[in-house]
N, C-alpha and C positions, 0 to 999 in steps of 0.2 A: 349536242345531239341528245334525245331522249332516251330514255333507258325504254328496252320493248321486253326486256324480264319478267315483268309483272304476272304474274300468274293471276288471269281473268278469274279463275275458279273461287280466289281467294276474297274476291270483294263480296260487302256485305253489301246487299241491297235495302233499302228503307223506302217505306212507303210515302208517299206524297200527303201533305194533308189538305190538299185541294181536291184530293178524290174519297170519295165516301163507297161505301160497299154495302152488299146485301146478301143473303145467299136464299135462291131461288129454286125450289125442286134437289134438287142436288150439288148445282156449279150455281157460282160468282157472279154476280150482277153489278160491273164499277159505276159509279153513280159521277159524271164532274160537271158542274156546274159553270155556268159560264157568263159570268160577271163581271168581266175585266171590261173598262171604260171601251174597249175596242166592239168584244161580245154583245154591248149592252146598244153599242150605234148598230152594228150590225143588225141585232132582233127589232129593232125599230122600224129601220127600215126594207127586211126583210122577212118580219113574221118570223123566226127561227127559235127553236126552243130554247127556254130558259138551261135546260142541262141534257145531257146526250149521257145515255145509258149505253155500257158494252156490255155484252152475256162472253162471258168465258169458255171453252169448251172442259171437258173433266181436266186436261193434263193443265192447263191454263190456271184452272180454279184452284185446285192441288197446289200451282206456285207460288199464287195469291193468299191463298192461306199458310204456307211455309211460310213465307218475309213475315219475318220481327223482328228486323232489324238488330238481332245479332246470329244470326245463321250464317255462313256464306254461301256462293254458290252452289257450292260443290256440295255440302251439306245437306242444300235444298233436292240436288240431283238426287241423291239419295234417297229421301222422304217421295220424291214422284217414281224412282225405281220400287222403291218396298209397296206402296200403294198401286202404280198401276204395270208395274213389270214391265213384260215385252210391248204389251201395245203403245208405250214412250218413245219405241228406239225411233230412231236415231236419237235416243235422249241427250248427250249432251249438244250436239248439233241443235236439238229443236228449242231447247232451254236455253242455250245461249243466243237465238235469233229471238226470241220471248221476251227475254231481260234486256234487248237491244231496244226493242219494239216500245218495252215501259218506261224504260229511260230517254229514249227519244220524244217522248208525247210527254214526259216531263210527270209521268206517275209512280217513278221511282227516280231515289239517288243511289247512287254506290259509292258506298266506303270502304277506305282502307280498314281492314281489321286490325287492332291493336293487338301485337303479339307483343 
C-alpha cells in the first residue's frame, strides 16, 4: 500500500525546460513549442502553429515566477499571500489546482525536498 502522508505543500516544483517564458505588461506569457515528431506531422497536415502561447493571470504569473526550483509549495503560497493578499483566497485551494494544472501538461516537476 502507498504511504498518502506526504505532505503536497512540501514538494518543490521545477520548471520544465520545454517551456520558455516572457513577461508581458505585468503577468507571464509561457511560450512551448511544439516539435515532437507527433507536433511536427500534426502542423503539416493541419496548418497549426509551430508554438502555443498561455498568458497567466496576476496570481498565476506571481506562481511562475516563485518556482526556482528550490522553494516549496507552501513557500510559494506564501510569496502569492504577501503579494497579492485576499484577492488569492481561496489560496491554497487555487494554488494547489494551479500546480496540478502545470504538472499535468508536463510544465513542471515536483520534487521531493531534501531535508
Amino acid at each position: 500500500m502507498k504511504k498518502k502522508n506526504e505532505n503536497f505543500l512540501e514538494f518543490v516544483p521545477v520548471r520544465s525546460e520545454k517551456v520558455d517564458w516572457e513577461i508581458k505588461g505585468e503577468n507571464v506569457v509561457l511560450i512551448v513549442y511544439r516539435n515532437s515528431f507527433i507536433d511536427k506531422l500534426v502542423r503539416r497536415f493541419f496548418n497549426t502553429p509551430e508554438k502555443m502561447t498561455i498568458d497567466l493571470d496576476e496570481i498565476g504569473s506571481t506562481v511562475w515566477q516563485a518556482i526556482d526550483g528550490k522553494r516549496n509549495i507552501y513557500e510559494i503560497s506564501q510569496i502569492v499571500k504577501m503579494k497579492i493578499g485576499k484577492n488569492a483566497e481561496p489560496l491554497l485551494e487555487r494554488l494547489i489546482t494551479f500546480i496540478n494544472i502545470l504538472k499535468n501538461n508536463d510544465f513542471i516537476k515536483l520534487l521531493k525536498k531534501k531535508g
